[in-house]
N, C-alpha and C positions, 0 to 999 in steps of 0.2 A: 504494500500500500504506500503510494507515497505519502500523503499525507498524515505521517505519524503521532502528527499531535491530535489528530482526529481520533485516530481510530480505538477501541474499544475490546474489553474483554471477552473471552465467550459468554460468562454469565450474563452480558448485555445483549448480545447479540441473541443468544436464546429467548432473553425476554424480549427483543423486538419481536420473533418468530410467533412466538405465544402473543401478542395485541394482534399483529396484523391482521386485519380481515380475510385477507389473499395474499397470495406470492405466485411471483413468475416464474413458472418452470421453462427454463430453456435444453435444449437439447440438440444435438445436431444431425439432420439427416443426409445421410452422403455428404453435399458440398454446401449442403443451406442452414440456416439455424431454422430451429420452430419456438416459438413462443408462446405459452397461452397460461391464460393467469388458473390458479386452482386453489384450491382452498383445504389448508394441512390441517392436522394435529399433530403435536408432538409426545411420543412417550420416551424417556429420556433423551439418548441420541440419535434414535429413528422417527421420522418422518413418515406420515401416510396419508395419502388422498385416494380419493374414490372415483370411477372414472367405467365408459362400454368396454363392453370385449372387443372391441374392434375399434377401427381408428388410426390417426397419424401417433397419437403415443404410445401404442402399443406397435405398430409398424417400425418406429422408429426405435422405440425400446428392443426390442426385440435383435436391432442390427447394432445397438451401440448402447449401452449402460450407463454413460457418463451423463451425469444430469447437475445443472446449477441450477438453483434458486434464489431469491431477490427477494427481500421483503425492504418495507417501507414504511414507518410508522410517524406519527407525531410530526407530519410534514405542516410547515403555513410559511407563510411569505413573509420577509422581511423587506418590507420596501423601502425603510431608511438604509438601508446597505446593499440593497438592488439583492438579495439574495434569498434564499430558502436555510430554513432550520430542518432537522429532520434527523432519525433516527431510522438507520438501516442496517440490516444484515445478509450476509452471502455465504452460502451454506452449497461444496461440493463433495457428489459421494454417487454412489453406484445406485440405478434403481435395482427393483428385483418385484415381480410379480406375488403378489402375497397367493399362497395354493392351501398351505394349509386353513382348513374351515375353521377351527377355533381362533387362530391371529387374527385371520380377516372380520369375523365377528367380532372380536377385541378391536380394533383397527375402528373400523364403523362405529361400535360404539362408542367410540371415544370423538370420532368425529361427530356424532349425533350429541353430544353432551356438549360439545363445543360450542355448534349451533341450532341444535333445538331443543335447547334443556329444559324449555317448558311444556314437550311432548316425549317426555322419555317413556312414560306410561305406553305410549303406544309403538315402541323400539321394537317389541318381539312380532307383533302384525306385522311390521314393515319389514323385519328379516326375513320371514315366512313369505310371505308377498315378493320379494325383491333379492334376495342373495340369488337365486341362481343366474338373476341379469347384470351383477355388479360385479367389477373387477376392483380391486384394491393393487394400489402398489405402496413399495416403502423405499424408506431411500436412506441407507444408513449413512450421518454424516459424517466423512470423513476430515473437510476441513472447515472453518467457520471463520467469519471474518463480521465484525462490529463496526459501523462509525456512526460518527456523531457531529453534528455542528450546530451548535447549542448557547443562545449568546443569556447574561445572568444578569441581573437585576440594576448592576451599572454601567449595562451596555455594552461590556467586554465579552469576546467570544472566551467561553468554558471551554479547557484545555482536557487531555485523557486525565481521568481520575479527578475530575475536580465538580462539583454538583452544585444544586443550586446557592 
């Protein structure tokens, strides 16, 4: 990273992953990149979204493993310094098709408590209903990267390690 006085720990960077709404899975197919935003959980240092059995991500999984993701948190404008504040992470690691039926069910529901934890009551209907049209992948992280630009209450931009 060049910017070393930005950048951040993993225990930050983890906690961006864990706010973010979404993240960009990128990947690269043959000579092109593919991009498409998807929406994780995290259980320690694996990664899981839910996704068809078919498609450019499993196409393209299937021909190459290597996946980066991008998250984004706590963005807003600073327009007395023409710039952006923001809280981001970059998470690279291998996907892998989740096959075994207990993970995947573990996988989901931790995705479904993430985002619809005011309908967990009805989680076992929708597995019943819906696991054999759902694919899961995981993506264990292998590297993580944190940054931060962050300015504090006198106006000074917030250096690594140093908070409100």
């Amino acid at each position: 990273m060049r910017r070393k006085d930005r950048e951040m720990n993993k225990d930050f960077a983890l906690r961006v992953l864990d706010k973010a709404p979404f993240v960009t899975l990128s990947m690269v197919n043959e000579d092109k990149p593919y991009s498409v935003p998807v929406s994780i959980v995290r259980d320690n240092d694996v990664l899981y979204f839910h996704c068809a059995f078919e498609g450019s991500k499993i196409d393209i999984l299937n021909k190459n493993n290597n996946i980066t993701l991008t998250a984004v948190s706590k963005c807003k404008p600073r327009p007395v310094d023409f710039t952006l504040e923001y809280e981001s992470a970059v998470v690279n690691g291998k996907g892998a098709l989740v096959t075994d039926e207990d993970e995947k069910i573990h996988a989901l529901k931790l995705i479904c408590k993430r985002y619809a934890l005011s309908n967990m009551e009805n989680f076992d209907n929708a597995i019943n209903r819906s696991l054999h049209r759902t694919n899961v992948i995981k993506i264990k992280i292998e590297e993580i990267y944190g940054k931060r630009k962050k300015y504090g209450s006198d106006g000074k931009e917030l250096k690594y390690g140093k908070d409100e």
